[in-house]
Steps between C-alpha positions, in 0.01 A plus 500: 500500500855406618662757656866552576568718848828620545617659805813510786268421781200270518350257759623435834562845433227724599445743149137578303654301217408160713131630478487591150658171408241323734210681311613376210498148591159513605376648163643191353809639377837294474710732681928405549742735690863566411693636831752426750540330803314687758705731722273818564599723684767350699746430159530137656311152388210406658504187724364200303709697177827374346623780304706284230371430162145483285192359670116500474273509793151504481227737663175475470446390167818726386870380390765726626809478320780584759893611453755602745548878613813671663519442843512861750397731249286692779874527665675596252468745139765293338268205555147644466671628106646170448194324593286748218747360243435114639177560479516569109793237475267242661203627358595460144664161547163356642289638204693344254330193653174626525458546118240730358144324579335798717212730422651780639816607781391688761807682668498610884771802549502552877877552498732546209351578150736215335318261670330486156783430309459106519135560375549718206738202386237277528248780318701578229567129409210304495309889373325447859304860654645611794343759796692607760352692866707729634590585902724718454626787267823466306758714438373702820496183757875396365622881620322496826704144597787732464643400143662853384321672214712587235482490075642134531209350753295756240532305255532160594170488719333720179602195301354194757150726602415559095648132432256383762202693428502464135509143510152512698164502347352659803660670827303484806606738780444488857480888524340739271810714495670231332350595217682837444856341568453174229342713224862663435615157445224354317139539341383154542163511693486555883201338765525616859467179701594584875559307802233316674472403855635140573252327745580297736291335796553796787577414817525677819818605609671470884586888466217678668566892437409765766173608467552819738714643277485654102631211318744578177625185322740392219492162375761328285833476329764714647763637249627850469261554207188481777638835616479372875758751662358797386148342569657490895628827542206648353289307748748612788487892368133447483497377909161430510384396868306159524645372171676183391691445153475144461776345232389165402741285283862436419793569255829605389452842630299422849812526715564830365154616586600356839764719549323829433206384780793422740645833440189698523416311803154457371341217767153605286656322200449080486670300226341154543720312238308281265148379524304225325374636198169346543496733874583815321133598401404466857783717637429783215124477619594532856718884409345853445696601189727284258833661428585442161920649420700500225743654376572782251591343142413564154449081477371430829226762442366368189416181694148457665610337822423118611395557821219754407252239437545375855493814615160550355375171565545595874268857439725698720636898399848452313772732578712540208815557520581512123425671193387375131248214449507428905406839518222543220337206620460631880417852394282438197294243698495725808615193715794702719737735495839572338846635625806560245773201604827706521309750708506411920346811595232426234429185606491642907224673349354181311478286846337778651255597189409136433334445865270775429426333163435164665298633763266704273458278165566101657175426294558639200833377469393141575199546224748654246785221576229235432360629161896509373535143549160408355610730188831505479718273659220229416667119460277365285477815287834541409553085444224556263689807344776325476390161339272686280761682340760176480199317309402759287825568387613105466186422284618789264872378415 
């Protein structure tokens, strides 16, 4: 089978899509990639990158076919929309070189749905099937980035999601309340096919946390959707002697966060910047309780967050600061605790609660966090889901 991926991000850039493609290669698949210069998540080439013109690099067995993006778009809206019409621009240009000789095209939408656009092109064409897995939720997503919802935006993002969706022969979503959302658009079949955890070779890391004292940690990106400032002053109203809130990671919104510990003059609060990713698991095994924010949004909730499978890879409690799918998997699974996000007093009360939680059901949680990964959040089940479904479906057209 020759299989088309299409997708705004994919090796140097660290994104599942890289393993998926790799698992195909080793089945004996021919698998090509159609992106753009790499860039993630700085908006700025990566060294060894010229970001001018059409090229094809190889990787492991796999031909990436690579076009230029816009340069800043983390910095700047204008840029991050113009580079989601580049991207279809570029896109489309590239396939009309590509011609029509795949099995199938497999789109990855972990930003804009119209990443898709050059691939339907190519779909409708040559009469080629076409899947497409989904990170995040559209229209919802669009109005959290602050786009103002009114019967114009209505209509025009009615008109790309049912465009997009009906030109799929299956939808696989990363969240089972995906499901509800895409079935107003479409009735064209759905497969829930979340995240996995990437592995890498752990290391351990220089950071040595204190073992005298109750260790709460938050690993990852910073923005203002992790919910960070709230997740501080609910830790400060909490004031929980012998404790440590340990922020791990960087991001557009970490000086903010910086700002609120300054002003609370909270000297039991550590932002450590950055870490090797591959030093993450140790740090997470060396805490108490993972603290796991986000915000309250219609979108964001829908989304079953990335760093959960690390979180349960480490077998630690998980404070959740969240609600929706974050939420149903920590409470249904009985692996922690849950505050509501726009709620500081409530989450006081979480930091407090979730100590007691940890203290009393450490072994249940780590036996509970272990069968989800074996079950759910399985690698080589949901490749197998996934491929299964593309040949099935390819061997019918």
């Amino acid at each position: 089978m020759k299989i088309l991926i299409v997708s705004e991000v994919f090796w140097p850039e660290e994104f599942i899509i890289n393993d998926l493609a790799s698992e195909w290669s080793k089945m004996g698949y021919e698998v090509e990639v159609l992106t753009q210069y790499p860039s993630y998540p700085q908006g700025h080439i990566y060294s060894g990158y010229n970001n001018k013109g059409y090229s094809v690099q190889d990787w492991n067995g796999i031909k990436i076919h690579r076009f230029p993006f816009v340069e800043g778009y983390r910095d700047s809206t204008l840029n991050k929309f113009l580079n989601y019409l580049y991207f279809i621009y570029g896109g489309k240009k590239i396939t009309a070189k590509l011609g029509g000789h795949y099995d199938c095209i497999f789109v990855s939408q972990s930003g804009p749905l119209t990443v898709a656009f050059p691939a339907m092109k190519l779909s409708k064409k040559y009469n080629v099937p076409m899947y497409i897995w989904t990170f995040d939720i559209w229209p919802d997503v669009v109005y959290s980035y602050g786009i103002p919802k009114c019967w114009l935006t209505d209509v025009i993002l009615s008109w790309v999601i049912k465009r997009v969706y009906n030109s799929c022969n299956k939808i696989f979503v990363s969240s089972k309340r995906f499901k509800e959302t895409i079935g107003r658009y479409t009735s064209k079949p759905m497969l829930y096919a979340p995240n996995w955890l990437r592995r890498v070779c752990d290391e351990k890391s220089d950071l040595h946390l204190v073992a005298d004292k109750f260790q709460f940690t938050f690993a990852g990106n910073i923005s203002r959707y992790q919910n960070l400032i709230n997740t501080v002053r609910g830790f400060a109203k909490a004031n929980i002697p012998d404790t440590i809130l340990n922020i791990i990671g960087d991001g557009s919104y970490a000086d903010n966060v910086r700002k609120v510990v300054g002003e609370l003059k909270l000297e039991n609060v550590i932002m450590y910047g950055r870490k090797p990713f591959n030093q993450i698991h140790d740090l997470l095994t060396q805490s108490d309780v993972l603290v796991l924010p986000l915000m309250a949004n219609s979108g964001i909730e829908k989304t079953e967050p990335f760093k959960i499978q690390s979180y349960l890879r480490a077998g630690k409690p998980i404070f959740g600061i969240l609600n929706g799918s974050g939420k149903d998997i920590i409470e249904e699974n009985n692996i922690g605790i849950c505050s509501e996000p726009d709620n500081v007093a409530d989450i006081a009360r979480g930091f407090r609660e979730v100590m007691s939680f940890a203290k009393e059901h450490s072994d249940d949680v780590k036996k509970n966090a272990h069968e989800l990964m074996v079950e759910r959040f399985n690698k080589d089940k949901i490749v197998k889901l996934i491929t299964d479904a593309l040949s099935n479906t390819s061997e019918n057209e």
